[in-house]
C-alpha positions as CSV (number, residue, x, y, z in Angstrom):
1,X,116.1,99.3,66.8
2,X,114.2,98.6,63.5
3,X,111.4,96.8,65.5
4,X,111.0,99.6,68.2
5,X,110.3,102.4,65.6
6,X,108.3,100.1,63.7
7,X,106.0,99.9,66.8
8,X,106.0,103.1,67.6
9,X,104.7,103.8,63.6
10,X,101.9,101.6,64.6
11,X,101.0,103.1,67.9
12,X,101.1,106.4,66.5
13,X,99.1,105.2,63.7
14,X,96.6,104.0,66.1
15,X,96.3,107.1,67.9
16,X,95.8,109.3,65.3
17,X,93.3,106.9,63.4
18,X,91.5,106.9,66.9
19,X,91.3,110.1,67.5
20,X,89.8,111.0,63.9
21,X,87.9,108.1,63.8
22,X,89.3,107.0,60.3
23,X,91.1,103.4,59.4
24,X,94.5,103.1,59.4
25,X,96.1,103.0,55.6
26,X,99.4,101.2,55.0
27,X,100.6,103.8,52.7
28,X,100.2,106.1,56.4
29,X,103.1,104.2,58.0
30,X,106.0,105.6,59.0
31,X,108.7,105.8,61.8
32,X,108.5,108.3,64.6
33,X,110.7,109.5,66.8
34,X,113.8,107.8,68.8
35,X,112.3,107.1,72.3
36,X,112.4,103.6,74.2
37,X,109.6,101.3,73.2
38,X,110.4,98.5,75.4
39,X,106.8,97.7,76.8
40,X,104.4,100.0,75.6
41,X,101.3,99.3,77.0
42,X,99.1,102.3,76.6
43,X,98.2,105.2,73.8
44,X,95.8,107.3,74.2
45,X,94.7,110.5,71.5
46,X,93.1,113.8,72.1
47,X,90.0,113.9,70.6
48,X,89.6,117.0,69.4
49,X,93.4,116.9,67.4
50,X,94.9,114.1,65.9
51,X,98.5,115.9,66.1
52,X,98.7,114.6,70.2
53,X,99.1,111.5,71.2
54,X,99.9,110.0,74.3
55,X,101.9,106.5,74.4
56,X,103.1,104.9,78.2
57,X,105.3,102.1,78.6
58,X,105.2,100.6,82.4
59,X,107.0,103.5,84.0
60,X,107.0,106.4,81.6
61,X,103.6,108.1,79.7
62,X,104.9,110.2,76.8
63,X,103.2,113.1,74.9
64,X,104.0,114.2,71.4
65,X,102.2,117.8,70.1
66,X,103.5,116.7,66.4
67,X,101.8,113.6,65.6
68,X,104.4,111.2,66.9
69,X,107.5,112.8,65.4
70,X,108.5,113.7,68.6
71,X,108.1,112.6,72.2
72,X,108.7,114.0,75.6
73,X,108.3,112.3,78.9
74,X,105.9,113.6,80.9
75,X,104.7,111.2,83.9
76,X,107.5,108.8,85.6
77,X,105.6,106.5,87.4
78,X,106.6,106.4,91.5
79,X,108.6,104.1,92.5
80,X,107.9,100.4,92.4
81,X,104.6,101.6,90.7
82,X,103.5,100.5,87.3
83,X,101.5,102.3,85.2
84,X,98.0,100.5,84.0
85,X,96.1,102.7,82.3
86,X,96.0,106.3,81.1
87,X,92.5,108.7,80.1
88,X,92.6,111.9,77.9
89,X,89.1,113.9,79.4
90,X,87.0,114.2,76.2
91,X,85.7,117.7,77.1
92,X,89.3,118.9,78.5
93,X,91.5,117.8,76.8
94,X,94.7,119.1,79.0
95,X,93.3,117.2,81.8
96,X,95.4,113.4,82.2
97,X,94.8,110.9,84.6
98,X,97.2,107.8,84.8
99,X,96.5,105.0,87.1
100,X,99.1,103.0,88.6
101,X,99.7,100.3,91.0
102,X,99.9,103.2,93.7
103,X,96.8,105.2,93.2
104,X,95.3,107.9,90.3
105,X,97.4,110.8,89.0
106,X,96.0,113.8,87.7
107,X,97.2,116.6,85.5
108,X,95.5,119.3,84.4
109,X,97.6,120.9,82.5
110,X,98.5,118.5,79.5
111,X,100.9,116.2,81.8
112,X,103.3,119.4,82.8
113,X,102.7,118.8,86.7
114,X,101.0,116.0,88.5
115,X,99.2,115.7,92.0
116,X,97.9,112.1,93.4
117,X,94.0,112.2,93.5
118,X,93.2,109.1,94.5
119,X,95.1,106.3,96.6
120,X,92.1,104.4,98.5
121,X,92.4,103.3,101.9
122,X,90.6,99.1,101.7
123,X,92.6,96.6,100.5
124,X,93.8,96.6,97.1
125,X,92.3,100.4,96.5
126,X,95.4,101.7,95.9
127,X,96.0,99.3,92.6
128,X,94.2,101.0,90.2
129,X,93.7,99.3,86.9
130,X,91.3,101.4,84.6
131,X,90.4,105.2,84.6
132,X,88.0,107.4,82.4
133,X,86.4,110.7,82.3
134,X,82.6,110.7,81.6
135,X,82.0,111.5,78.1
136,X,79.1,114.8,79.0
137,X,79.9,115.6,82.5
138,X,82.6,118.0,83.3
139,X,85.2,117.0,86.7
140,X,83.0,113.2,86.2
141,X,85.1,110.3,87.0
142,X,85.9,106.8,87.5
143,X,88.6,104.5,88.5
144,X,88.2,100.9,88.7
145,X,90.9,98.8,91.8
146,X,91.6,95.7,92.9
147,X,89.5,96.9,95.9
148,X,86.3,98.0,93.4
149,X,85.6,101.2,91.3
150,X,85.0,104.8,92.3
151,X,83.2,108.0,91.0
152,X,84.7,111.2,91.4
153,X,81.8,114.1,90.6
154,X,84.4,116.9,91.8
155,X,87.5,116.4,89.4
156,X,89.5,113.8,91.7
157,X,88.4,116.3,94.9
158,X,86.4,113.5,96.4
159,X,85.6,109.9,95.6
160,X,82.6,107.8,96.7
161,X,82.6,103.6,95.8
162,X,80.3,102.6,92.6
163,X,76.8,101.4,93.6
164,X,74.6,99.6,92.4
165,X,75.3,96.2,91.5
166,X,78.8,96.6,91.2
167,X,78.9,97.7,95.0
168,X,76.4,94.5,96.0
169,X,78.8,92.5,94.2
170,X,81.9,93.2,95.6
171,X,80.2,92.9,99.0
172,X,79.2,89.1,98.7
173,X,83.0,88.4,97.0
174,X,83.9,90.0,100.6
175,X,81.6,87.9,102.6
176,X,79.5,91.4,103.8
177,X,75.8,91.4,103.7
178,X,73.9,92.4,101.3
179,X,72.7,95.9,101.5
């Protein structure tokens, strides 16, 4: 137990520094909380307060309003699903999105309730590994797959596949022409 509230001290250390943009001070360093630490993978801050933070281990994000003294569960990844990544919307902050092995999840109301937005339909769409909001465009999107990235311009409504170079790319690894 010593070790697991030792890490969370660090990931909520990390957070918080991230979120305000400040180095992380020893003196700073504390324990937080009692919640399972076994495999945490993720943390994520809100950017515009350094009091909520957002840690996920492969199954579970958690949210703390308190600056990591406490944490609540708040997305329970479906099952056989991992969790791979996890995005705090700089310019709506109540708005999550947690990718897993089994498509995007969206909340936009601070991780209370949860819709799927995304689960492709190519091979390997549906294992998402990376999401993030755009930093100046409101509902802007993107979620990188196995299968390639896409850009949501809606808020998750609709999703269209990267072009570009990214898009030529993935076509040659496929053996499609080249467009």
């Amino acid at each position: 137990m010593p070790h697991e509230r030792m890490y969370a001290s660090l990931l909520s250390l990390t957070a918080a520094a991230v979120a305000l943009a400040q180095p992380i001070q020893a003196a700073e360093w504390r324990p937080i909380g009692t919640i399972e630490v076994a495999r945490l993978r993720f943390v994520a801050a809100d950017p515009h307060s350094a009091r909520r933070l957002f840690i996920a281990s492969e199954r579970t994000l958690y949210a703390s309003e308190d600056g990591g003294t406490s944490w609540r569960a708040r997305f329970q990844a479906p099952r056989l699903a991992r969790l791979t990544s996890l995005a705090v919307d700089p310019l709506t902050p109540q708005r999550l999105a947690a990718a897993t092995t089994n498509g995007l999840y969206l909340s936009e109301d601070g991780g209370q309730r949860w819709r799927r937005v995304f689960r492709g339909s190519g091979e390997g769409e549906a294992l998402c590994r990376a999401v993030a909001f755009h930093s100046t465009r409101r509902d802007a999107m993107v979620v990188g797959t196995a299968g390639g990235a896409f850009v949501s311009r809606d808020g998750g409504r609709s999703w269209h596949e990267a072009g570009g170079a990214l898009a030529q790319s993935r076509r040659r690894q496929q053996g499609h022409p080249r467009h």
